[in-house]
N, C-alpha and C positions, 0 to 999 in steps of 0.2 A: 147607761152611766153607772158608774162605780158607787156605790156607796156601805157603809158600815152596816154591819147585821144589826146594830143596836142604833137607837136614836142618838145623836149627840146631847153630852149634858147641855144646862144652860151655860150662854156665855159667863163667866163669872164677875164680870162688871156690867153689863149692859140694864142701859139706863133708857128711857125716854128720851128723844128729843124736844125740849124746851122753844119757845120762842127768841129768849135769852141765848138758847145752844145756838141755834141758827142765825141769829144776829154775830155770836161770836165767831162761826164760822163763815160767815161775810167777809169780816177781818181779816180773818186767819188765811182766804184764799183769794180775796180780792174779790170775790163775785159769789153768786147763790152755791149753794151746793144742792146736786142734783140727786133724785131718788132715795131721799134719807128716809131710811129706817127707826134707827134709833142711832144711839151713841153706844158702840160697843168697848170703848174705854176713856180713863179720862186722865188728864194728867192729874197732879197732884195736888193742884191750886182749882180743879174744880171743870177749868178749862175742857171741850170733847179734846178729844186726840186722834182716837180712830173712830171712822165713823161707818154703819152698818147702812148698805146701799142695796137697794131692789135691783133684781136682773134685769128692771128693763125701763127706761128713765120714761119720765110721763109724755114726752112725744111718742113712745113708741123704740126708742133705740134701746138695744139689747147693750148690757152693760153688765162685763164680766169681772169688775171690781168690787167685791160683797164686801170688805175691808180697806178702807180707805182714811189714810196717813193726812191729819191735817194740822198738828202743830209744825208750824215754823223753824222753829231752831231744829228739831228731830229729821223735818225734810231735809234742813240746810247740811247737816252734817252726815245723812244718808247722801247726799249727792255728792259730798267731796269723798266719801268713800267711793262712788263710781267711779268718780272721777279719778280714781287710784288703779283700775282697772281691775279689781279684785272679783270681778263678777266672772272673768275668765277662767280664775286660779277655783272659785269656790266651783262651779260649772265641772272644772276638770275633778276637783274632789266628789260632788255627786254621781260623777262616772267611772271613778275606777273604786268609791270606796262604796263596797258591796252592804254596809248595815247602816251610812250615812244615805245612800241613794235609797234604803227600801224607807226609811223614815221619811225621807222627801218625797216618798210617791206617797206614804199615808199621809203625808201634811195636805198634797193636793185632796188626796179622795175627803179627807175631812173639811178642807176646802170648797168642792159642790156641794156635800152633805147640806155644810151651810146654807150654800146657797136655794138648795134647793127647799128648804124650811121656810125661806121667805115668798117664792115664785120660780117660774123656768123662765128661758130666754133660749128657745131650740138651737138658734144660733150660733150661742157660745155655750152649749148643755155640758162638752167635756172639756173645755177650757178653763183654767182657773186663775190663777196670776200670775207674777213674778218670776214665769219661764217653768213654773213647776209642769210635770213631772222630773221632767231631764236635763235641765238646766236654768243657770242662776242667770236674769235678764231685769229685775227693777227690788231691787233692796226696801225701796221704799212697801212695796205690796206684802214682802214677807215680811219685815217687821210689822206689819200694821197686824197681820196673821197672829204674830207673837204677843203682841200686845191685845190683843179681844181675845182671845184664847188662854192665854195665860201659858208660862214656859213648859216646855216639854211637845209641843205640839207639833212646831215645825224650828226643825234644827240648825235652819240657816236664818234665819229670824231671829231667832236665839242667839246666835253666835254673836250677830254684827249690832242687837241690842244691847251685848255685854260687852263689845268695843268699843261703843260709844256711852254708855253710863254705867257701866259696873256693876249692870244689874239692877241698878234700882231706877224708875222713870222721877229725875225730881223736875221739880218744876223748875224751869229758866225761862217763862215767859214772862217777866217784870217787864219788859221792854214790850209796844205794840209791835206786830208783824210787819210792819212796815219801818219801822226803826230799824229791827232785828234785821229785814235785809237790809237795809242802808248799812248798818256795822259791817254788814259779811263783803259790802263791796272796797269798805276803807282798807286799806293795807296796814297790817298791824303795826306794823313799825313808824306810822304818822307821824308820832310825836318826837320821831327823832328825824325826821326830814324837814316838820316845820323849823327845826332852828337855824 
């Protein structure tokens, strides 16, 4: 496995996980959340965000998401970026741009590094997320990179965190998560249909 000659710093928010954190992320995903580590970031209202997960869930299954994306509106609006298809266009940018692609393969190796400071999971030992090393396949796993990590780390992370807030993570969770997707299914323009 690949990893840096140096240890990585500490994450720079990572917090405990709470009994309050895991009740909110109940909420937040509709069901338990599996192999929690800690909370490697939070939103701004307090809320986890991303959440730090063991390589290998407590039945035994090897699980290669060490960063995992659990506010609501940040999923919703990572998925309508998919749904843009832009994971193609950024995929073709990490292959022919030669100092974009060497930054995406250090975001992966910093990626097991991670993981490998919590546990192994032989299974997925050089797997990491979000299609890294050689291409873009879940936006939602590189942001969540971008955010425990803090910017500079992984640079597709970065980008599509600063197309959807402008750089700053503010809170928009006033709404529960279960409201929050009830709105994203209304069609905006309702209030000019009901008349």
């Amino acid at each position: 496995m690949s990893s840096p000659a140096q240890p990585c710093e500490p994450l720079p928010q990572e917090s405990p996980a709470s009994s309050e954190d895991l009740a909110v992320m109940r909420e937040q995903l509709g069901r338990d959340m599996r192999g929690v580590v800690s909370i490697a970031a939070r939103c701004g209202c307090g809320r986890p965000a991303v959440v730090r997960t063991a390589p290998r869930l407590e039945d035994g299954t090897p699980f290669p998401t060490s960063f995992y994306l659990t506010l609501p509106w940040l999923t919703l609006e990572l998925s309508r970026l998919e749904a843009t298809g832009m994971m193609a266009e950024l995929s073709e940018r990490v292959a022919t741009d030669e100092q974009l692609g060497e930054r995406y393969r250090r975001a992966h190796e910093r990626y097991l590094a991670r993981r490998a400071e919590i546990g192994e999971a032989e299974e997925v030992a050089e797997v990491s997320a979000g299609g890294m090393p050689t291409r873009v396949k879940c936006l939602h796993a590189l942001a969540a990179q971008s955010l425990a990590e803090g910017p500079g780390v992984n640079p597709i992370g970065d980008e599509v965190l600063e197309l959807i807030t402008g750089g700053e993570l503010g809170c928009r969770c006033e709404a529960s998560p279960s409201e929050q997707a009830q709105a994203a299914l209304q069609p905006e323009d309702a209030s000019e249909s009901a008349r």
